[in-house]
C-alpha positions in Angstrom: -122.7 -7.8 63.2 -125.2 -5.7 64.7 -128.7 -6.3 63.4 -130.4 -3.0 61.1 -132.4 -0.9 63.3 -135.4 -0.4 60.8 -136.9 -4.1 61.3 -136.2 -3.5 65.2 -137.9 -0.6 64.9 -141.0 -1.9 63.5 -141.1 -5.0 65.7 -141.0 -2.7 68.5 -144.3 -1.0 67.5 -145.6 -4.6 67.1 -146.5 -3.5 62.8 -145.6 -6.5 60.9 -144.2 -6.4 57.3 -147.3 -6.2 55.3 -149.3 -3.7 57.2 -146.4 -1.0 57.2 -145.9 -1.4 53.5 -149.1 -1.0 53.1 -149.9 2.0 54.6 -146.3 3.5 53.5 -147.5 2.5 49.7 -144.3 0.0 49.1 -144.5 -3.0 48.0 -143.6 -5.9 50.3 -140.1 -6.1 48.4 -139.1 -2.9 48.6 -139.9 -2.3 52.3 -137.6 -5.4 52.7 -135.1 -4.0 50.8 -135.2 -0.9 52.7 -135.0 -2.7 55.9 -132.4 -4.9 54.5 -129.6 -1.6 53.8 -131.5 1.1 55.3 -130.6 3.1 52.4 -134.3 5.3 52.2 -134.0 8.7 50.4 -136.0 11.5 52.1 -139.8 10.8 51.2 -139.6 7.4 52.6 -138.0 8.8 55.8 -140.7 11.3 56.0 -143.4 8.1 55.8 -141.7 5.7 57.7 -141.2 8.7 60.4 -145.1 9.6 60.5 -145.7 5.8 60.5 -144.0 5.1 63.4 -143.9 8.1 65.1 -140.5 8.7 66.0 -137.7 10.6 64.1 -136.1 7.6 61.6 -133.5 10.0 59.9 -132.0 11.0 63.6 -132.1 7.5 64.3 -130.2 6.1 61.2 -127.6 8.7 61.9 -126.8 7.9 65.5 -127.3 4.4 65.2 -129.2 4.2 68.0 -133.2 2.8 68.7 -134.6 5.3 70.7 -137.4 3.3 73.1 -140.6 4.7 71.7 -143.4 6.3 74.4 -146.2 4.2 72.7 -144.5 1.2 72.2 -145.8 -1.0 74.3 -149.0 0.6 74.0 -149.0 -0.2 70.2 -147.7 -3.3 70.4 -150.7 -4.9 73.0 -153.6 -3.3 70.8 -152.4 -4.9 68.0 -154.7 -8.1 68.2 -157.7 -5.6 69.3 -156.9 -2.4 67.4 -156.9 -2.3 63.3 -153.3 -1.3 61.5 -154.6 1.7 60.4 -156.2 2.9 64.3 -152.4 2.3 65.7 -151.2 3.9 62.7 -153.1 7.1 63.8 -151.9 6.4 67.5 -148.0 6.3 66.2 -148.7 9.5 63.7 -149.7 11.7 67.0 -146.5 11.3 68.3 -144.7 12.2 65.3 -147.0 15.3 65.3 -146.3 16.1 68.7 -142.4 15.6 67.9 -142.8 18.6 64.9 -144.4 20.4 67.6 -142.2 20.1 70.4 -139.2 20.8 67.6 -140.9 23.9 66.3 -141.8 25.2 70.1 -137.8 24.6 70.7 -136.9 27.1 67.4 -139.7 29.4 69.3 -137.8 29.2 72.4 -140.6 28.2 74.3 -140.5 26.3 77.1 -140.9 23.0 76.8 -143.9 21.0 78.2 -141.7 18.3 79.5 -139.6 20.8 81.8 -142.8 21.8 83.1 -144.5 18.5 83.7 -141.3 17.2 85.2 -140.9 19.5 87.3 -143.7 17.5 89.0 -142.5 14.8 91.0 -144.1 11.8 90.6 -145.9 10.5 93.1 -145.4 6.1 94.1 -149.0 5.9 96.2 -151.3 4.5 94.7 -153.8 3.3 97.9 -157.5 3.5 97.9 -158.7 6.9 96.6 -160.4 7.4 100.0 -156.7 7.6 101.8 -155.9 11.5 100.8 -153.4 10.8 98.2 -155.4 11.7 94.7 -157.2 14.8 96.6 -153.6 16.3 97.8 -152.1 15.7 94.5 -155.2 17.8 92.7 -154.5 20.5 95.1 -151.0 20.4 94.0 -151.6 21.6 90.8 -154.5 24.2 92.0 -151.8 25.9 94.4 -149.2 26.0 91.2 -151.5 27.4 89.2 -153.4 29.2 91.6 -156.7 28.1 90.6 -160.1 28.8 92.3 -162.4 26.4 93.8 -164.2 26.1 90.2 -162.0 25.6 86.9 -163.7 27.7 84.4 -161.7 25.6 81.3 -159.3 23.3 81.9 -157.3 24.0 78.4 -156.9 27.5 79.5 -156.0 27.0 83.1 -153.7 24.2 83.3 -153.2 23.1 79.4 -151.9 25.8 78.0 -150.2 27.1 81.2 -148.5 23.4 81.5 -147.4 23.8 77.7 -149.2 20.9 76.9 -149.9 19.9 73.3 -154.1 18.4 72.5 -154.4 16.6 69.3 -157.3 14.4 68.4 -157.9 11.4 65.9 -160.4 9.2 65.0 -160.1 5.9 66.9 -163.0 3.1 68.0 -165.4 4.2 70.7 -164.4 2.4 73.6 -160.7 4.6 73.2 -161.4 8.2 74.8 -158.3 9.6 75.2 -154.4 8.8 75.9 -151.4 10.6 76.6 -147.7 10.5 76.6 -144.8 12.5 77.9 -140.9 11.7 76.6 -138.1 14.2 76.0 -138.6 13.6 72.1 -142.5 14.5 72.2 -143.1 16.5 74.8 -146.3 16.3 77.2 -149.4 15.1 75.2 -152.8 14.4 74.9 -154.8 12.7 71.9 -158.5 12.5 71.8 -160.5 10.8 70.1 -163.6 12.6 68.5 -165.4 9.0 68.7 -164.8 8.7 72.3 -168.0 7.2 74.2 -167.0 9.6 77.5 -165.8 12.5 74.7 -169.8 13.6 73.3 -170.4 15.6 76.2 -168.2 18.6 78.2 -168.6 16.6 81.8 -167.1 13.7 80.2 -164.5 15.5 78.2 -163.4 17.4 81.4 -163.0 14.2 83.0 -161.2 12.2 80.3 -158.7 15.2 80.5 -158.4 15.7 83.6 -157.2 11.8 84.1 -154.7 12.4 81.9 -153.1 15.6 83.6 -153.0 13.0 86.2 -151.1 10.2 84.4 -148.8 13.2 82.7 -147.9 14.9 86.1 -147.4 12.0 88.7 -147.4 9.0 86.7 -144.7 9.6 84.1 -142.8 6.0 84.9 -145.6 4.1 84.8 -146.9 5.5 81.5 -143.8 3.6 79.9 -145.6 0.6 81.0 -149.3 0.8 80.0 -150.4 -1.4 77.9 -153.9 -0.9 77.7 -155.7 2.4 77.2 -157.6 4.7 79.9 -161.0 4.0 81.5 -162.2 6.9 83.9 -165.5 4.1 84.4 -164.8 1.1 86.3 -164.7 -2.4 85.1 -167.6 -4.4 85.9 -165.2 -7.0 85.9 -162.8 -6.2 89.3 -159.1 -5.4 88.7 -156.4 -5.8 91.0 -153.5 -5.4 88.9 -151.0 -2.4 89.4 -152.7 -0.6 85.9 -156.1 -0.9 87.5 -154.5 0.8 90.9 -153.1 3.5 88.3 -156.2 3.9 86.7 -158.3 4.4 90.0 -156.2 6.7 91.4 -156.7 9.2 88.2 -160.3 8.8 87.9 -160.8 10.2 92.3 -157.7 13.0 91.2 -160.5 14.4 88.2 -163.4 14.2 90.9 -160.7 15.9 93.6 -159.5 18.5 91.1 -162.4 19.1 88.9 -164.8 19.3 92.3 -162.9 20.1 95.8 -164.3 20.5 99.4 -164.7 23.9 99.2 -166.7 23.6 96.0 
């Protein structure tokens, strides 16, 4: 017998029992009980959807446990992040899922097309070697930008379709993103961000993340540990920290070229 999605679900995201009924306002019981028969009438689909960010009813329906673009994400923070911080981290990508479902009523074209049609990019050697300058230029000669960006919302943003939310989240977190089918291409960040208090450090935080959302799609899947566009004082070598350097020299590349 195949075991209920709900509890798979939730153990996915890394929430435990308490903390999602909790912040859904069930009592322990009842959340069990729901998970139990997965009979939930439409308010508690609503919560359980915002909670963990994906689309429960769909779900339910197709029998199916669609892999969540934050799960892993989620699931790491948990010992270092509070429930209710990676409650607001699951919430944006239900919000970005309304979104992306309200662009496709619009007919507008979908941020994911539009990233993807990026390819992603496998080299990641030392920032020095070329490879994060010609992937900045990439984007300028798509969308034909000058040596200076005047606003990076207005010239690749909102041409790319992407979707900019922002959240409250501890100070060390400046932004994230995420790309999937289900969400779309997105950016959260957060208003408490150390790097996020001033426009030079906003333009970088986003600009590392056009990078992650254009060539680093796959690899997003994996990350389990949030952005920084300042190194470590402690050395990495892992493949994150390889990820991580190669965005920080694509915002100095893109945000200030040779010609600039």
């Amino acid at each position: 017998m195949p075991q209920n999605l709900l509890p798979l679900l939730r153990e996915q995201l890394g929430f435990s029992l308490d903390e999602v009924a909790m912040a859904a306002g069930f009592s322990r019981s009842h959340l069990q009980e729901i998970e139990r028969t997965e009979q939930v009438d439409e308010t508690e689909i609503d919560t359980l959807s915002r909670l963990y960010g994906t689309d429960v009813e769909t779900m339910l329906v197709e029998g199916t446990l669609r892999p969540s673009p934050l799960r892993l994400l989620l699931k790491a923070q948990s010992d270092m992040l509070d429930a209710q911080s990676r409650f607001i981290i699951a919430e944006s990508a239900d919000i970005a899922r309304k979104i992306k479902k309200l662009g496709d009523i619009l007919n507008k074209k979908s941020s994911y097309a539009q990233v993807s049609s990026f390819q992603t990019h496998p080299d990641y050697n030392h920032p020095k070697e070329g490879v994060p300058e010609a992937l900045a230029q990439q984007v300028r000669d798509r969308l034909k930008l000058g040596a200076v960006i005047p606003s990076l919302c207005q010239d690749i943003i909102e041409p790319l379709g992407i979707v900019v939310l922002w959240g409250k989240l501890p100070p060390y977190i400046d932004a994230f993103s995420m790309v999937s089918e289900e969400t779309g291409a997105v950016i959260v960040g957060n208003i408490e961000g150390t790097h996020m208090r001033s426009a030079a450090g906003r333009r970088i935080t986003f600009a590392h993340e056009i990078c992650h959302l254009l060539f680093d799609r796959p690899k997003m899947q994996e990350m389990t540990r949030f952005c920084e566009i300042t190194r470590s004082k402690k050395r990495r070598t892992d493949s994150m920290e390889e990820i991580e350097r190669r965005a920080r020299a694509f915002a100095v590349w893109l945000l200030l070229p040779r010609e600039a």
